[in-house]
PATORLO-395302 format. One line per field, with one value per residue (C-alpha): residue number from 1; residue in one letter; x, y, z. Coordinates in nm, 3 decimals. Layout:
N
nr <- NUM:...
rest <- A:...
u <- X:...
v <- Y:...
w <- Z:...
END
This chain:
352
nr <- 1:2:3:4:5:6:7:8:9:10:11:12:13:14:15:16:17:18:19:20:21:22:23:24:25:26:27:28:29:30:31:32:33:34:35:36:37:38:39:40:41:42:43:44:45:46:47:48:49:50:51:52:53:54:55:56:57:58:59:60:61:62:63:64:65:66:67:68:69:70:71:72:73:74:75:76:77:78:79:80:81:82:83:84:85:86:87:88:89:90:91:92:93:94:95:96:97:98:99:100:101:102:103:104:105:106:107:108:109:110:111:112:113:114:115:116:117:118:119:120:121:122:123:124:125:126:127:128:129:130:131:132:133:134:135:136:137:138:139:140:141:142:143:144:145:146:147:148:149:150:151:152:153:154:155:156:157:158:159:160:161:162:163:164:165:166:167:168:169:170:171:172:173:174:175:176:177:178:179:180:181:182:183:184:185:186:187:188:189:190:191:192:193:194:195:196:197:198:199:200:201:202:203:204:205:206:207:208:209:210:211:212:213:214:215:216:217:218:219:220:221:222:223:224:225:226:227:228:229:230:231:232:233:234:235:236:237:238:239:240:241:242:243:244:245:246:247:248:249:250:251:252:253:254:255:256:257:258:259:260:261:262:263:264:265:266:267:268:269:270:271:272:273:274:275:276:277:278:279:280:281:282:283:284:285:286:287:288:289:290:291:292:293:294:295:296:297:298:299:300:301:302:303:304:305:306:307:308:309:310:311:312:313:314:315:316:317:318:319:320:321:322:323:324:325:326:327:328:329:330:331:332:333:334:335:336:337:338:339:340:341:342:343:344:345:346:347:348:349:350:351:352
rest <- X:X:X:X:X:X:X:X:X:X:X:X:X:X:X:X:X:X:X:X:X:X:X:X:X:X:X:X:X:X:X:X:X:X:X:X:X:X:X:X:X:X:X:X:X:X:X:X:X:X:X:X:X:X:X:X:X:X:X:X:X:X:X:X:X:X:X:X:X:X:X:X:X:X:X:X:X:X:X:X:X:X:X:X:X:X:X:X:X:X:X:X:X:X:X:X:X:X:X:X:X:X:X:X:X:X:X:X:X:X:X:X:X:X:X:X:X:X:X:X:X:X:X:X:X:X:X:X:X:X:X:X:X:X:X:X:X:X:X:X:X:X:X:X:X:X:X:X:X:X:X:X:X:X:X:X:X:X:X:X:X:X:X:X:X:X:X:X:X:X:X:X:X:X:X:X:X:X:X:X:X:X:X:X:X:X:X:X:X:X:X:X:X:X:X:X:X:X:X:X:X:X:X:X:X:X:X:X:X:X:X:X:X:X:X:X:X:X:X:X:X:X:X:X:X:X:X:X:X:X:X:X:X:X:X:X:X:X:X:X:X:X:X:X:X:X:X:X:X:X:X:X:X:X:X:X:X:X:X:X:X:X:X:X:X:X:X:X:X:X:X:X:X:X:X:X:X:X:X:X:X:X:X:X:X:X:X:X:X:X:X:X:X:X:X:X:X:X:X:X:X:X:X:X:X:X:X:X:X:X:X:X:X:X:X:X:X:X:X:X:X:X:X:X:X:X:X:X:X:X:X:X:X:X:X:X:X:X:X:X:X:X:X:X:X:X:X:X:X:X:X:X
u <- 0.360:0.594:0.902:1.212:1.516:1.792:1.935:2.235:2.276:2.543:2.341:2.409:2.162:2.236:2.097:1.758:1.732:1.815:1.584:1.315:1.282:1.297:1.206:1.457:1.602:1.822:1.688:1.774:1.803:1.512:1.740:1.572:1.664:1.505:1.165:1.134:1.190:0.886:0.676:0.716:0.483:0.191:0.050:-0.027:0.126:0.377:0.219:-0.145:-0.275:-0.408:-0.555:-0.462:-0.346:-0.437:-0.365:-0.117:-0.320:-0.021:-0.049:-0.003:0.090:0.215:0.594:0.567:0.453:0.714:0.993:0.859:0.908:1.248:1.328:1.136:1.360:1.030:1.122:0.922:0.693:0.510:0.479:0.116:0.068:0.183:-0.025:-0.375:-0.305:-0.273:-0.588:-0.770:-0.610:-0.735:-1.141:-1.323:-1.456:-1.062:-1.071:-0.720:-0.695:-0.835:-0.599:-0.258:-0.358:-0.483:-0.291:-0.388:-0.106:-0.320:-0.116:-0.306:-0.248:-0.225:-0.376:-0.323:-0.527:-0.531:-0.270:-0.047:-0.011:0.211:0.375:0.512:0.610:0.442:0.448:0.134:0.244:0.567:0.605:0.401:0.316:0.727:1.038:1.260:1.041:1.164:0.817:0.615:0.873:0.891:0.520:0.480:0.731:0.648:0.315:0.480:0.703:0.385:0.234:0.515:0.656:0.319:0.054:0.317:0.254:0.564:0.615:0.495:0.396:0.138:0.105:0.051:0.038:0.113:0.356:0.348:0.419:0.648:0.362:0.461:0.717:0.585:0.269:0.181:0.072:-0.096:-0.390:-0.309:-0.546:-0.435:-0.485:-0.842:-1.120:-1.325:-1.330:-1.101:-1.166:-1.154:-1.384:-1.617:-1.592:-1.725:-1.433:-1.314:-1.097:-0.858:-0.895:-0.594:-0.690:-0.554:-0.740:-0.656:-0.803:-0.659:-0.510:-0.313:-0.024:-0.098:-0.226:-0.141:-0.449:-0.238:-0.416:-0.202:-0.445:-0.800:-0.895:-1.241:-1.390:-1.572:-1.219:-1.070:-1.352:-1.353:-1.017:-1.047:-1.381:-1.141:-0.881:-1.143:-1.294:-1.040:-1.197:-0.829:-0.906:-1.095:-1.349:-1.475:-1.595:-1.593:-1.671:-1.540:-1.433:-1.100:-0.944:-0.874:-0.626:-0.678:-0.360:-0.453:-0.433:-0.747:-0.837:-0.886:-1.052:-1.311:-1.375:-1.362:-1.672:-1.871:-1.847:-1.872:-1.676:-2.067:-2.096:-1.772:-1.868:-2.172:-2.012:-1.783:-2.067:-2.226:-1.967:-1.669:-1.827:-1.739:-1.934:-2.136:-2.010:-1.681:-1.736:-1.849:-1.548:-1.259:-1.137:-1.353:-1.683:-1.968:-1.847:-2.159:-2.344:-2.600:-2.540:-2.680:-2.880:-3.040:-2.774:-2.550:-2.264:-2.119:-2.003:-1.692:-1.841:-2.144:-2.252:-2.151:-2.059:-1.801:-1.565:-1.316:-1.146:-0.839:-0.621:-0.247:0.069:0.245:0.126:0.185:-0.162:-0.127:-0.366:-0.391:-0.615:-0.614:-0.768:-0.866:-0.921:-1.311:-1.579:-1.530:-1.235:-1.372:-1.186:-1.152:-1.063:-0.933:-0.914:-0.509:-0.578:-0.440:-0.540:-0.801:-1.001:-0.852:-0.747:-0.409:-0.352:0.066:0.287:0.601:0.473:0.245:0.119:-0.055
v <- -1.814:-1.520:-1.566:-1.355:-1.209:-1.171:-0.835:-0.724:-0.341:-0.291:-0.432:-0.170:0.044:-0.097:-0.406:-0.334:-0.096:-0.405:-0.653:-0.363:-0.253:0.076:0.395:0.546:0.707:0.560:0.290:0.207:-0.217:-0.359:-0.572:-0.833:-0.566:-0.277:-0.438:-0.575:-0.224:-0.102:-0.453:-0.375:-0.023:-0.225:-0.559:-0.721:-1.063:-1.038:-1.248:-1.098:-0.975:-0.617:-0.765:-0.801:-0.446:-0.367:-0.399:-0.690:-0.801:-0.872:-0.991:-0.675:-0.853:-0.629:-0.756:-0.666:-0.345:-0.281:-0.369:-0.086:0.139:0.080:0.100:0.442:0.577:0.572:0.579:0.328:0.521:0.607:0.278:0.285:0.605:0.389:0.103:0.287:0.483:0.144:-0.006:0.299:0.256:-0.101:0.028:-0.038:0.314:0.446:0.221:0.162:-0.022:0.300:0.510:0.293:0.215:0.520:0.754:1.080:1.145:1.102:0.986:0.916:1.185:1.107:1.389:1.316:1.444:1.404:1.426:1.182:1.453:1.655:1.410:1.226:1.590:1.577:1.900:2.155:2.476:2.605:2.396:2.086:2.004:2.030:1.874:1.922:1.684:1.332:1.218:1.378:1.282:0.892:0.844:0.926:0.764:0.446:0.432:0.493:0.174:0.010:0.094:-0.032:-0.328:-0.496:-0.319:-0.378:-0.010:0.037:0.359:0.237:-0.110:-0.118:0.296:0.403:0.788:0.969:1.195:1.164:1.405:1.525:1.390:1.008:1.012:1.121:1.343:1.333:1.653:1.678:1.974:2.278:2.201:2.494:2.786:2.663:2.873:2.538:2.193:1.989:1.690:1.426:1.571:1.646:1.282:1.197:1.079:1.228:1.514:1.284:1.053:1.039:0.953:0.970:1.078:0.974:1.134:1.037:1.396:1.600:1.785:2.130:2.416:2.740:2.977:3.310:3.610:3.882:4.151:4.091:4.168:4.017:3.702:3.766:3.883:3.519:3.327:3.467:3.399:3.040:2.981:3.126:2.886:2.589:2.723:2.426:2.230:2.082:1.932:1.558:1.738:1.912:1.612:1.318:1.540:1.359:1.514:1.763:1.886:2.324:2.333:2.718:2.872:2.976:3.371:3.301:3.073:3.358:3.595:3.314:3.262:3.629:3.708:3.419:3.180:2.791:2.521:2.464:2.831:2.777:2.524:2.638:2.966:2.739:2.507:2.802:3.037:2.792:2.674:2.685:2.808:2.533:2.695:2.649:2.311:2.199:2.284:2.132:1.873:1.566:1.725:1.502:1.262:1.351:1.580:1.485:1.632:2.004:2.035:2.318:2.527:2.756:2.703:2.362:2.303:2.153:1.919:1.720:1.844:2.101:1.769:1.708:1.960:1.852:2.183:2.196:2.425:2.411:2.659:2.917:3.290:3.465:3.480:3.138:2.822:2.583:2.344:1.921:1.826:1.479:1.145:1.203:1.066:0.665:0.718:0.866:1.002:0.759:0.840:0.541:0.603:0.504:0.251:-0.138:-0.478:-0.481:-0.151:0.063:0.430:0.502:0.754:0.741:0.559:0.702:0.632:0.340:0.381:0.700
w <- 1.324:1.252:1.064:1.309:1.185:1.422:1.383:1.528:1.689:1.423:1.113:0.815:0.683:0.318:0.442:0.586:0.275:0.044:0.224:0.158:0.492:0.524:0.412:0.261:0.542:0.831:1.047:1.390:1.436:1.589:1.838:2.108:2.359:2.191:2.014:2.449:2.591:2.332:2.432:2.794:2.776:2.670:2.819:2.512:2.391:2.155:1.892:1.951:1.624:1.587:1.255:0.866:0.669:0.312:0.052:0.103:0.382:0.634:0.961:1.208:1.523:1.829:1.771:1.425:1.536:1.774:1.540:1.308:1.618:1.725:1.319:1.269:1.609:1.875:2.232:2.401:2.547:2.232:2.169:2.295:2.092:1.750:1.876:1.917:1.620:1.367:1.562:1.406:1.054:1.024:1.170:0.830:0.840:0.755:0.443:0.439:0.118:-0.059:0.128:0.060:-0.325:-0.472:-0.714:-0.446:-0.216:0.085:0.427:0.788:0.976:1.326:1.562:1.950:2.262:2.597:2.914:2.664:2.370:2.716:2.869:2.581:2.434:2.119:2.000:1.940:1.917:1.684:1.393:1.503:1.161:1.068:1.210:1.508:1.779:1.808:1.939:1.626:1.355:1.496:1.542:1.236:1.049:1.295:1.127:0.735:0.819:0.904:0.614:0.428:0.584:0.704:0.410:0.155:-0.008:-0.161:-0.392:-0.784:-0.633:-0.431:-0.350:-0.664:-0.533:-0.833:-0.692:-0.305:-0.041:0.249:0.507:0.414:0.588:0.926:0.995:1.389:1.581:1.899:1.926:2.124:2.381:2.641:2.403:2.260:2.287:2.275:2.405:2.245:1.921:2.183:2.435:2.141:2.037:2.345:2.581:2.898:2.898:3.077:2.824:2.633:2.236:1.870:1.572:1.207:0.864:0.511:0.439:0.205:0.344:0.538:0.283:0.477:0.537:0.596:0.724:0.913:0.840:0.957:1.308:1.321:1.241:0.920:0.764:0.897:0.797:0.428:0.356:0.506:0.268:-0.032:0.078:0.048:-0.243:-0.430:-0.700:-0.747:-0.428:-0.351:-0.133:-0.439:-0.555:-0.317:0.001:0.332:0.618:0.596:0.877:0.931:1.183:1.368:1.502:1.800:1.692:1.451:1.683:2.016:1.728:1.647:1.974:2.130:1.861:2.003:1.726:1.822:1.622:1.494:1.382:1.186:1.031:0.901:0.769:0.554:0.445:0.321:0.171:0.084:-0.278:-0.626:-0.908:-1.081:-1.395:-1.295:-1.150:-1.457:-1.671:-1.533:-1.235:-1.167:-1.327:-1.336:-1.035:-0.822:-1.005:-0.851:-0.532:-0.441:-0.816:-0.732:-0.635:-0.844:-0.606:-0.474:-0.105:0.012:0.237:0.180:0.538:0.829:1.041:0.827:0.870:1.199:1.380:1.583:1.735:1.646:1.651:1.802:1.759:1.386:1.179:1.023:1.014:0.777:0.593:0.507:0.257:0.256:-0.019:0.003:0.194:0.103:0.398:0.768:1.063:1.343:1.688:1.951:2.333:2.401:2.633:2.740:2.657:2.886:2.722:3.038:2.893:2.964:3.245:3.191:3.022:3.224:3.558:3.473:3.872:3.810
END
């Protein structure tokens, strides 16, 4: 059984902050009133456990869950959103223990698709990756709370991230579906497009891939294999699966010349290496050496598969790149759905 607090709408941020509650920032209470309003957009029982979270193996019931929300400033309608997106935390594939404990400043990035991503007005375009959208910035810090207050992961305790990042406190986008050139990461996972879903990878924060000069693809696709060219970076060395997200001005060049997500990422496979010479000299050298013996340069990515592609922004010649913790963690994508398996259609108008 779960041990409740009851918390009063007035309760002082100096006391969730002393009980260990929060953040760091301002939390709104989790009142009766407010944790119900979150527990009424999904028909789960309160007490139903989503399962245990590393690495202090707590109990992530759906109350639990919802009290995070209402804390991290969620309107209730994202609730769902928060929900599906721990469910694919705790799959196995994520590893979540290796995410929370390491010394890399890794953070699940939560990507969301689907009719959802517009009508709960998470944003795609300008900024996504930044602030100034309540539903991006409380998503994401819903599932940081999470981490915290049911994983236990706790800066210098339990996350032993070296030196962090921005992206722990919130990192939640939604793919810019309408100006793709191609079908969207859900649809290529294998749901509907009407399928509303969320993806999460175990990424770095954003590294900008800034080209304002080249007019055809091979210009954009050499400085995005420069870009990944990082031996400083896990993929160097444990591979995995990192994440270039196109604006969608490199995006319509990619796509006006032809090129399929697949033809992308076989360019990078092949051109975004680093000199075995080099290689062998500094970073992690000798981790998986292995791996590719016969060739003079080293890939990024174990395989072309590996590489996810999305579409985010607003027009100016910018994408950027996530790296990720390495292949022991993989990307996981959930349908948003009920208790009963049924994908969500809407949350505001639950009739739809």
């Amino acid at each position: 059984m779960s041990h409740r607090v009851s918390v009063v709408a007035d309760l002082l941020d100096d006391e969730f902050e002393a009980r260990g509650w929060s953040d760091g920032l301002p939390v709104v209470a989790p009142t009766q009133v407010r944790v119900d309003a979150m527990l009424a957009t999904v028909d789960y029982d309160r007490d139903h456990e989503i399962g245990t979270m590393a690495p202090r193996q707590g109990i992530a019931t759906v109350e639990i869950l919802a009290v995070n929300a209402v804390m991290a400033g969620c309107r209730p309608e994202y609730f769902p959103v928060v929900l599906c997106a721990v469910e694919a935390v705790l799959d196995p594939a994520f590893n979540l223990f290796a995410v929370q404990a390491t010394t890399h400043p890794c953070a699940p990035c939560i990507i969301v698709n689907g009719p959802l991503a517009t009508e709960l007005g998470i944003n795609s375009r300008y900024g996504a990756f930044g602030p100034g959208v309540r539903a991006n910035a409380t998503i994401g810090r819903a599932m940081r709370l999470i981490l915290m207050n049911v994983g236990g992961a706790r800066p210098g305790v339990l996350d032993r991230s070296t030196q962090g990042q921005p992206a722990k406190y919130a990192y939640c986008v939604a793919e810019n579906e309408l100006e793709s050139p191609w079908e969207p990461l859900h649809v290529e996972s294998g749901y509907a497009p009407t399928t509303s879903t969320v993806t999460v990878t175990a990424a770095d924060g954003p590294h900008n891939l800034n080209d304002h000069i080249s007019s055809d693809a091979q210009g954009i696709l050499t400085t995005i294999c420069s870009s990944l060219s990082d031996m400083a970076c896990n993929n160097a060395y444990l591979y995995g699966q990192p994440t270039i997200a196109l604006g969608p001005e490199h995006a319509a060049i990619l796509g006006a010349a032809g090129l399929s997500k697949n033809d992308i990422r076989q360019h990078i496979f092949e051109h975004a290496r680093i000199a075995r010479e080099v290689w062998l000299r500094g970073g992690m050298a000798g981790m998986f050496e292995d791996h590719f013996p016969d060739d003079d340069h080293v890939p990024i990515i174990k395989t072309p598969k590996d590489l996810v592609i999305i579409v985010v922004g607003g027009f100016g010649r910018h994408s950027c790149w996530l790296p990720t913790f390495g292949d022991s963690t993989r990307v996981v994508t959930r349908a948003i759905t009920n208790a009963a398996g049924t994908p969500i259609r809407s949350i505001i108008n639950p009739a739809a």
